[in-house]
N, C-alpha and C positions, 0 to 999 in steps of 0.2 A: 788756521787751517789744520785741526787736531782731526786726527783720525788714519794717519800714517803711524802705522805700530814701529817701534822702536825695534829694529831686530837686531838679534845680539850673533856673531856668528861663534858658536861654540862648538862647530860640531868635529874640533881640530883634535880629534883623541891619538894617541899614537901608546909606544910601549910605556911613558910616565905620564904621572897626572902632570908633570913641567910643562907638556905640550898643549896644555890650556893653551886657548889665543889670549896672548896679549902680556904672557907670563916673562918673567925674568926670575931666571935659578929657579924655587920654589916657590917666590909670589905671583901668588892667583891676583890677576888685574885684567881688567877690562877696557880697551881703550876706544879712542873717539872712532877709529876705523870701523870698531865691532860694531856702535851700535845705528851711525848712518843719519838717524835721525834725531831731533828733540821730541817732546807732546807733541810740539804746537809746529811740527814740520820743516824746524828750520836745519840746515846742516851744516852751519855753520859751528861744527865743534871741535874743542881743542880738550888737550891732556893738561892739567895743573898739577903739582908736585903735591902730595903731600907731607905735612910736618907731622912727625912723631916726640912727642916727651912734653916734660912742665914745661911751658912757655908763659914771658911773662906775659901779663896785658898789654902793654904799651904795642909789642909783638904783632897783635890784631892788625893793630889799625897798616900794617903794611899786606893784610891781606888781601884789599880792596883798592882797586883804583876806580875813581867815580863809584859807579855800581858792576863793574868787570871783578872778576873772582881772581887774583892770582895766583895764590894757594888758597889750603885748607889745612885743620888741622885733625889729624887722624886721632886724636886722645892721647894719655902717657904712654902707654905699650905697646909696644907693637911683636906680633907675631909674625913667622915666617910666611904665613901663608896671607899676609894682611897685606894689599893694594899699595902702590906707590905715586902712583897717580890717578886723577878722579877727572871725570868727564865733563866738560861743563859749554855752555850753549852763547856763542857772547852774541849774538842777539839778542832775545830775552834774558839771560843770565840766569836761570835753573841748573842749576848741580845736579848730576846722575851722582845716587849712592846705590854701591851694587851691595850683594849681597854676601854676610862670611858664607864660606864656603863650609865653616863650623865639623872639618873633618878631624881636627885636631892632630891626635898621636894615631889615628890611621892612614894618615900621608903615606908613610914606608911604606906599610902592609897592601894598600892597595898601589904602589910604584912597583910593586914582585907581580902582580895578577896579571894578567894578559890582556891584551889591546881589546878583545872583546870584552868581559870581564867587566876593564872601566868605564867603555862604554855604554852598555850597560847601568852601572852604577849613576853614570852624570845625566843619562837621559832620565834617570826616575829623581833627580835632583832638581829642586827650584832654584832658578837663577834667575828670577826675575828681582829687579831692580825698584827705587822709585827715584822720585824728583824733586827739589825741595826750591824755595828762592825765598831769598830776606831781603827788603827795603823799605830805605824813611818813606817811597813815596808809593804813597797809595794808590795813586791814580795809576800809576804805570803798569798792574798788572791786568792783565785779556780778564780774568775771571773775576765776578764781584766777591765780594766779602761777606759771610753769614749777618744778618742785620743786627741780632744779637749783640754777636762781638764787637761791632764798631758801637757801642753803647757804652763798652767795660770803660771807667774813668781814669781819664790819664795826668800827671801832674802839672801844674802853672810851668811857665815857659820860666820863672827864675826857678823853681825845683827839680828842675828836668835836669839830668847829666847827660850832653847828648844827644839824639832822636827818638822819637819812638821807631823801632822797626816791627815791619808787616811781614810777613810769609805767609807761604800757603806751599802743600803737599800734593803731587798727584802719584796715581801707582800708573806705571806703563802708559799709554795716551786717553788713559779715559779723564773726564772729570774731576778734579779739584776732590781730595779727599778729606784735606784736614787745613784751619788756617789759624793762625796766632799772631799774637802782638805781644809786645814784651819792651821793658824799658826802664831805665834804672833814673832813683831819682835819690835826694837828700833831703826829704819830706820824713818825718819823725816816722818809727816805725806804727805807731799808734795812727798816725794820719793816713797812712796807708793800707793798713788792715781796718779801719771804720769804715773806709769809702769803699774795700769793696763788700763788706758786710752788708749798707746798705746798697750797693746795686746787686745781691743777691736780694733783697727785702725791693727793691723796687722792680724787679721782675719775679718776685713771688717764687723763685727757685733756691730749693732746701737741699743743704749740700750732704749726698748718701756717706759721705769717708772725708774723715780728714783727719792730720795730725796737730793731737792737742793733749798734753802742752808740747808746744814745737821740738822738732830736733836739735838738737843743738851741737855743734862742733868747735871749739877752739870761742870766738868770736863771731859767731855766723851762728845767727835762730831760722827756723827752716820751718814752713807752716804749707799745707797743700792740702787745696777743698776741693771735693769732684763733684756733680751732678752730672745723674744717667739720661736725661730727657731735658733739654736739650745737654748735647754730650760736652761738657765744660769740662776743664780742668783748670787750677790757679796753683802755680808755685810762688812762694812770698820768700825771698831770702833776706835777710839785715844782717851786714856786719857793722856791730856798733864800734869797733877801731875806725874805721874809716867811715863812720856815721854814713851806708848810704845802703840802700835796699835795692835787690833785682827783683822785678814782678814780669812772669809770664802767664799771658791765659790763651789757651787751646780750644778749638770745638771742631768736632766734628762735621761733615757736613751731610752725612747720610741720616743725623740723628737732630733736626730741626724743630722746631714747632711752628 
């Protein structure tokens, strides 16, 4: 039942920008009050913690219970103005990811301005948000999947580390924007950069950019093909210590054939 806009209530400006809704100290956050609803209308939403700094992998696998989100993990750094909690729908299980607020070392400068002043300043700002959801199962989510993409070649069930997981993007409650699959496997890295060579050669799509000879970091080769029609992207990562490779592919869905 998509078609309930998500509304965010922002309009709490006072003498500091602290008086953001949903803030604590200096962190700009936006919580499940603010925004009412999910796309897909449900209101059932809750606040998840999120984690800052290296964590290991093992770490993950305690972010999920079934397909419920319990945290998330905000990347190594965190800034003062960076979210402490993230929105997320256990219904469907879509994550709201809001927006930085990217005001950086003008925090103070505009905390001195006046209540008009900021208000001002935050009503010419974007704070619109989007939505994301990852799972092994395909079937479970409302919206299909580009045809294309359920094509790209995934490994034999003894190569496979794991599941393959599905996502898909919306911006605000329109329409499904972007969807990917991604999956890690212990298939040689040569068997895994052939297969998808040839399904670029079996759908006749010639990739405009990519990195050759790969990136390379410490133990980790790093390869990524893009094509502009249909709007593809492929990240190939192999760490040959731990003989095993991440592959993600992305497309669009405003950019079909």
């Amino acid at each position: 039942m998509r078609g309930l806009a998500a509304c965010l209530v922002l309009a709490c400006v006072g003498t500091t920008l602290t008086l953001l809704s949903g803030c604590t100290g200096s962190a700009y956050t936006i919580l499940a009050r603010d925004i009412v609803y999910c796309p897909y209308g449900h209101r059932d939403l809750v606040d998840v913690p999120i984690r800052y700094g290296l964590l290991r992998p093992e770490t993950f696998k305690t972010s999920r219970e079934e397909d419920r989100i319990r945290w998330v993990s905000g990347g190594c750094l965190v800034a003062p103005w960076n979210p402490r909690t993230a929105v997320t729908c256990r219904t469907c299980n879509f994550l709201y990811h809001q927006p930085d607020p990217d005001i950086g070392e003008s925090v103070e400068s505009l905390q001195s301005l006046s209540a008009d002043v900021q208000a001002a300043y935050l009503a010419e700002y974007d704070f619109a948000g989007w939505w994301s959801r990852d799972s092994s199962d395909l079937a479970s989510f409302e919206d299909p999947f580009p045809a294309v993409l359920l094509t790209f070649p995934t490994p034999a069930e003894e190569d496979l580390i794991g599941k393959v997981s599905y996502g898909q993007s919306l911006d605000g409650d329109g329409p499904p924007t972007a969807a990917s699959l991604s999956y890690r496997t212990k298939a040689s890295f040569e068997q895994v950069r052939d297969r998808i060579h040839e399904w670029y050669a079996q759908h006749e799509l010639v990739p405009a950019d990519w990195t050759w000879p790969p990136a390379s970091e410490g133990n980790t080769r790093q390869f990524h093909w893009r094509v502009y029609w249909p709007d593809v992207t492929i990240s190939l990562s192999h760490n040959a210590e731990r003989e095993m490779s991440w592959v993600r592919v992305s497309q669009r869905y405003d950019k079909q054939r």
